[in-house]
N, C-alpha and C positions, 0 to 999 in steps of 0.2 A: 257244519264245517265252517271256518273261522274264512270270512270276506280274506281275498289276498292282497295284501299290500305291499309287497314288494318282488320284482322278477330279477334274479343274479341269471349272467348269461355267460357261457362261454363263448369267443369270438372265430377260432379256428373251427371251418365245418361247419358254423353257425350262419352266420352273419357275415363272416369275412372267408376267404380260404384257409387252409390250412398256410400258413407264411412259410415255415420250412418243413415238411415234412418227408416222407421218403421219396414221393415223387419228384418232389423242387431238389432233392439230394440227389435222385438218378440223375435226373435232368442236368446238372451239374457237372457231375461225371462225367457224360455224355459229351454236352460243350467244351468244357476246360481239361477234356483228356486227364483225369483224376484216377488213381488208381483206387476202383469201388470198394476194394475189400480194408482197407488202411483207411480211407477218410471215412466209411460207415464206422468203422472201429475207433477211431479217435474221436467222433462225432458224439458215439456211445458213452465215453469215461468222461467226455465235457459237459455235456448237456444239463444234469442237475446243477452244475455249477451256473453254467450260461442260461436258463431261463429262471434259475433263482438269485439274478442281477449279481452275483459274485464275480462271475468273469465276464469281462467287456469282450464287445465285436471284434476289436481287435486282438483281446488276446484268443480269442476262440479262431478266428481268421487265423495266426499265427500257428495255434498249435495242432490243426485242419489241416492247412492249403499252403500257406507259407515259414512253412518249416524248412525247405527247398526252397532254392532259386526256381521262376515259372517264367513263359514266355507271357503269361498274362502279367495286369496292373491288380495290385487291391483292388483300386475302384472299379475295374473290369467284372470282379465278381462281386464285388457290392453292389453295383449296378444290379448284377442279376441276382443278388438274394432279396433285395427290397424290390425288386420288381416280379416277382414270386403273388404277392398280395394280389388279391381282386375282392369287391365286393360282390356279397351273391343279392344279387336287386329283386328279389322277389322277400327275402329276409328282412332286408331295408323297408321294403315297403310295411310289413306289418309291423316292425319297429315305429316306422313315423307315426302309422294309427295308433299304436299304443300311446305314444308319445302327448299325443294329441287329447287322447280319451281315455285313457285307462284311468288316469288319477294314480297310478302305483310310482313308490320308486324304483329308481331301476339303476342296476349298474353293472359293472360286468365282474367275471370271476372268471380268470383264465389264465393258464400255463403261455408265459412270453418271456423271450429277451428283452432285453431293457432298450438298447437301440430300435428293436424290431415294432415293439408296442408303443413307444412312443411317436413311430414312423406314422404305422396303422394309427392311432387314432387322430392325429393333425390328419393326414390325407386321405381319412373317410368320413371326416367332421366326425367322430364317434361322441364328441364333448354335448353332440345336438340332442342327444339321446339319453347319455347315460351322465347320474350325476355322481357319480364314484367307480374308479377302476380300481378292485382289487385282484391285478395281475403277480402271478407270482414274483417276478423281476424287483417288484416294489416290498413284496410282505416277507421275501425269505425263504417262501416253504411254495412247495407244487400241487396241483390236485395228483395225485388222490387222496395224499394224507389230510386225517380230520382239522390238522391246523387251521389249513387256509380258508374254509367254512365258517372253525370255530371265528376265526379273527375277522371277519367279513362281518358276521350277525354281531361280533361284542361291540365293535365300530361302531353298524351302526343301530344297535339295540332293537334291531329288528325282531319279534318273534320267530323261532323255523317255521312254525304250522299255519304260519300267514303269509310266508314265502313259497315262491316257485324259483327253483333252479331249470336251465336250458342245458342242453348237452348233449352230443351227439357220439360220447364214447356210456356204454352201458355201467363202465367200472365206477369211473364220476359222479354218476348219477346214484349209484349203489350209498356210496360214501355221504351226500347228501341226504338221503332218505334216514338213514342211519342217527343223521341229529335232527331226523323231525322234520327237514325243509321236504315239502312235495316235488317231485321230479319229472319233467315232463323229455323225453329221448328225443331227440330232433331229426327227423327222417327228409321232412322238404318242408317250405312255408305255407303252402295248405293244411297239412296233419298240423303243423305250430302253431296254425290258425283257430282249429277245429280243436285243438287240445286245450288251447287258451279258453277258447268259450265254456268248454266243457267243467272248470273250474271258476267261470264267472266272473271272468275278467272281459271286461267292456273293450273292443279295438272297434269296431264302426262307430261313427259318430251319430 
């Protein structure tokens, strides 16, 4: 089997939380008295647009939440969608060993808003880590389609079968496999840990 050289990682569920997803959407609804069935629905027709950088935070904010007058501010809920974000520190941590000892490149490959990804990676230092983001927001296209794979590996002329993709949805991981990259499903950073070695990739020093 071909030594690995390069780890793509998804960041929501991985490494970071999910930034927005249904929970930070309930959640939402919950604080700002949102009617759930109208902004999950409108959430739903924007989304491809909004994390494949077409539509700005604001216009997705617009055509969401402030399509109506509210007694909230914009910033009131941007406040709370950028504060959605957490690192998961057990994930960080075998990112910095990687970092340190692996010798591979690394970068990430994940479905983001463009406001949202650019937030997440200044305020989790994510630049410490990975030396190329190919988030959707930037390339146009989302996982699952084989685009954002194909355009990730022509980039950066990585082989698949010397690559590991990270991921913690099974469908992603499917799609990956598909062009050759190895796929490792992310369940917590022990198995991440245990999975890494298992393909001979060095993280202790």
């Amino acid at each position: 089997m071909p030594e690995v050289t390069s780890i793509f990682w998804d960041l929501g569920g991985v490494v970071l939380t999910n930034g927005w997803d249904r929970n930070s959407r309930r959640a939402a609804v919950e604080k700002f008295h949102l009617d759930a069935e109208d902004f999950e629905d409108r959430h739903e027709l924007l989304l491809d647009g909004f994390e494949s950088g077409i539509i700005s935070l604001d216009e997705y904010l617009h055509r969401t939440v402030f399509y109506r007058e509210r007694s909230f501010t914009q910033r009131d809920f941007e406040d709370f969608f950028f504060a959605q974000s957490r690192e998961l520190p057990d994930s960080i941590e075998v990112l910095r060993e990687l970092t340190r000892n692996s010798g591979c490149f690394m970068a990430a490959l994940n479905n983001e808003s463009l406001e949202l990804n650019d937030f997440r990676i200044r305020r989790f230092h994510l630049r410490d880590y990975y030396s190329a983001f190919f988030s959707s927001c930037y390339l146009g296209c989302r996982k699952p389609s084989p685009k954002i794979y194909r355009l990730a590996l022509e980039i950066t002329q990585c082989r698949p079968e010397e690559c590991i993709f990270v991921d913690d949805r099974p469908l992603n991981l499917e799609c990956a496999r598909e062009l050759g990259m190895r796929a490792i499903h992310f369940v917590d950073a022990k198995r991440l840990r245990a999975d890494l070695q298992s393909e001979g990739v060095r993280i202790g020093g």
